[in-house]
C-alpha positions as CSV (number, residue, x, y, z in Angstrom):
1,X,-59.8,-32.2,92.0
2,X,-56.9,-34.1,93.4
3,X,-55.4,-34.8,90.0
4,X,-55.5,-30.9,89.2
5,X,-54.0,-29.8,92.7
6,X,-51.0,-32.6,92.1
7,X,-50.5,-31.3,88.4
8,X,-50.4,-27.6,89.5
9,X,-48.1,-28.5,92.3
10,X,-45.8,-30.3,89.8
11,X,-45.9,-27.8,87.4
12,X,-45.1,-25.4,90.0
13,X,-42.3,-27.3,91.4
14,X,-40.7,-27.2,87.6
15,X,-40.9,-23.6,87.3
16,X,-39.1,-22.8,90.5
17,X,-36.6,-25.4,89.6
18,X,-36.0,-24.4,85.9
19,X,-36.0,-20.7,86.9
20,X,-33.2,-21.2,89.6
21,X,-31.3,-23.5,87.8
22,X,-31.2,-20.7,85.1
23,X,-29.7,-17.7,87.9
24,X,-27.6,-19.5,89.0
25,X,-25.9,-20.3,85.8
26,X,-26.1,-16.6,84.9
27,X,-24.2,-15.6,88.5
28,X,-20.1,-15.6,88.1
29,X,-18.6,-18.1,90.1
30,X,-15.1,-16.8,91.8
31,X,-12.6,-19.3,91.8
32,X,-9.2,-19.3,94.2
33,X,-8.5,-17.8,97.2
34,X,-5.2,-16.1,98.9
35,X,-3.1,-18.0,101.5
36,X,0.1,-16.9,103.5
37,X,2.6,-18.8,102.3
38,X,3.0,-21.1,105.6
39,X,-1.1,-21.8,105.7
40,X,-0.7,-22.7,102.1
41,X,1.7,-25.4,103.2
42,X,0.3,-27.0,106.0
43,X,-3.1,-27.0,104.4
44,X,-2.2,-27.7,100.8
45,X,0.8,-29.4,101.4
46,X,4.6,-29.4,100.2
47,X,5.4,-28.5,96.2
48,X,5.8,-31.7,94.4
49,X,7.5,-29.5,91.0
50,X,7.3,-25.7,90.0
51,X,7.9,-23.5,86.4
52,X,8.3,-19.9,86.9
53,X,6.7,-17.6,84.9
54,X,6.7,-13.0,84.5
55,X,4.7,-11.6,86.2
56,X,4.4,-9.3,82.9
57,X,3.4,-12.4,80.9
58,X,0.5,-13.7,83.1
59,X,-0.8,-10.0,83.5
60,X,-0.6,-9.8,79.4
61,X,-2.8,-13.5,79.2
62,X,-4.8,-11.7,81.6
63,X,-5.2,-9.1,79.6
64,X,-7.1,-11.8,76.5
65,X,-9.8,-13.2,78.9
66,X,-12.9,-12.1,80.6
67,X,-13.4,-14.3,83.3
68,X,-11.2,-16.9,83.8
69,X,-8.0,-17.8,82.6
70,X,-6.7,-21.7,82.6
71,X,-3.5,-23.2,84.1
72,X,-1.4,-26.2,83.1
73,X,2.3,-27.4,82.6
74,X,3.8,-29.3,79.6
75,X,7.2,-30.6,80.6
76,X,9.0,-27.8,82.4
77,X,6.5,-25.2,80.6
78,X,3.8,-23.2,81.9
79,X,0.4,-22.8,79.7
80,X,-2.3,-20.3,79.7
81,X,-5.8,-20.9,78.4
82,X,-8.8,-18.6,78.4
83,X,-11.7,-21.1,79.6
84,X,-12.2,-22.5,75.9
85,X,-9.1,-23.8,76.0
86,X,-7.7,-21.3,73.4
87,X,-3.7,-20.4,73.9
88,X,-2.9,-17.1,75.4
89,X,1.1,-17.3,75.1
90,X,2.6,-17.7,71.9
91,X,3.8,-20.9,72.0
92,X,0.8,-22.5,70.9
93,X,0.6,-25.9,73.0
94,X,-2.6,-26.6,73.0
95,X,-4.4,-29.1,76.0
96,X,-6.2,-32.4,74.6
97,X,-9.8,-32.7,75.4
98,X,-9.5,-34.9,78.2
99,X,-6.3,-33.1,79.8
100,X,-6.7,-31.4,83.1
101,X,-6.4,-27.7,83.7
102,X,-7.0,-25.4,86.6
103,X,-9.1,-22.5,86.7
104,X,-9.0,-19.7,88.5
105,X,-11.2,-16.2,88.2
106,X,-9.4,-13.1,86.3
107,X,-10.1,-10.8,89.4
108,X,-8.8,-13.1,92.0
109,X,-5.2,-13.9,89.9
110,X,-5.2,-9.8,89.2
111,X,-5.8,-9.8,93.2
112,X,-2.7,-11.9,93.8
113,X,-0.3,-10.1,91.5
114,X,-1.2,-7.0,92.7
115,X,-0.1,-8.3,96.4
116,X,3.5,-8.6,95.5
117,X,6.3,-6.7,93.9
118,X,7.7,-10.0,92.7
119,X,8.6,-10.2,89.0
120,X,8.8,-13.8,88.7
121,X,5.2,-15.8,89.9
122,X,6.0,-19.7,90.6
123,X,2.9,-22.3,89.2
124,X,3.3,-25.2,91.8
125,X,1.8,-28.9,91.7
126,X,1.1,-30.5,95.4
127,X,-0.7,-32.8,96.6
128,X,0.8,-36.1,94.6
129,X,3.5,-36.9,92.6
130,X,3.0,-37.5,88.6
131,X,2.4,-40.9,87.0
132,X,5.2,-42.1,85.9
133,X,7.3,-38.8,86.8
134,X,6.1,-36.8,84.1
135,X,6.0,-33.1,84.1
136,X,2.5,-32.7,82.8
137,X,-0.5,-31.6,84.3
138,X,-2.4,-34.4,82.7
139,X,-0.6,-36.8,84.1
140,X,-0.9,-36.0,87.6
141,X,-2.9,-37.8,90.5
142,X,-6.5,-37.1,91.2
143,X,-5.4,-35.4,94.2
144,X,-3.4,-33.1,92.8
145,X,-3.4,-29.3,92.6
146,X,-2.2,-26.6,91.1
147,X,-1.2,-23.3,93.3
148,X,0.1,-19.9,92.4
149,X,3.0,-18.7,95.3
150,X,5.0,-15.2,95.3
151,X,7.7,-14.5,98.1
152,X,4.8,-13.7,100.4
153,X,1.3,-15.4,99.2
154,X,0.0,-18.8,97.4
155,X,-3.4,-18.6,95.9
156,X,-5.3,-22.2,95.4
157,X,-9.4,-23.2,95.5
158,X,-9.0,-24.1,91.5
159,X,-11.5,-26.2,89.6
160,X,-10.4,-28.6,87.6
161,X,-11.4,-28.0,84.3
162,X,-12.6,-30.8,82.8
163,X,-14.9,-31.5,84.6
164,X,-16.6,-28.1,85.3
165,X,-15.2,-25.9,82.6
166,X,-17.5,-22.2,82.9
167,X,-17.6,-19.9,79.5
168,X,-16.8,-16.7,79.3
């Protein structure tokens, strides 16, 4: 009788944990969040380096993902991944397994842009200067992050993708 009860219980346990496992996976995850730009500083602190980007351009790589797009900078360039990794400019630089990007959720990035007239949207790294001065996301600190400023807002609360790269 004992052994039954602790078999059902353990079986039980599974279930619940295998069935919430699997909702929560299923949920969209939002990542980034809006800042002023003077509570982005003093909680994310000062911009290490910056490449500009359109605003036209990033609304267009918007316009090729579902749910997340991917940030990271090559030399002086900015890149745009959907969150396989897959190019969304036309340059075709491609990230190496192992690089680091930084995701954010479609919605919130359409969020920002639509909070600003600006034309010209400015990716930042803070947080820690690159190894060995590079320019390249993958090169950076752990620390390190990547934010999104206009004249008026910074949006930040990335992942880093790897390690926790969602699909679409």
């Amino acid at each position: 009788m004992k052994k039954t009860l602790s078999i059902t219980l353990m079986i039980s346990f599974m279930v619940i944990l295998f069935s919430s496992l699997t909702i929560a996976q299923n949920q969209d995850v939002r990542f980034g969040k809006i800042f002023g730009k003077e509570e982005a500083n003093q909680l994310f602190g000062k911009v290490d380096f910056s490449v500009k980007i359109k605003k036209d351009i990033l609304k267009a790589a918007l316009s090729r993902v579902d749910k997340y797009i991917l940030f990271a900078v090559k030399g002086k360039r900015p890149l745009l991944f959907n969150s396989s990794r897959k190019p969304l400019l036309d340059n075709n630089v491609t990230l190496d397994t192992g690089e680091k990007g930084f995701l954010f959720s479609k919605e919130v990035v359409e969020e920002f842009l639509n909070s600003t007239n600006d034309s010209v949207i400015e990716i930042e790294i803070r947080g820690g200067e690159a190894v060995r001065g590079s320019r390249t996301t993958s090169s950076l600190q752990a620390n390190s992050i990547l934010t999104l400023s206009n004249s008026i807002s910074t949006l930040e609360f990335a992942t880093d993708c790897p390690p926790y790269c969602p699909e679409d």
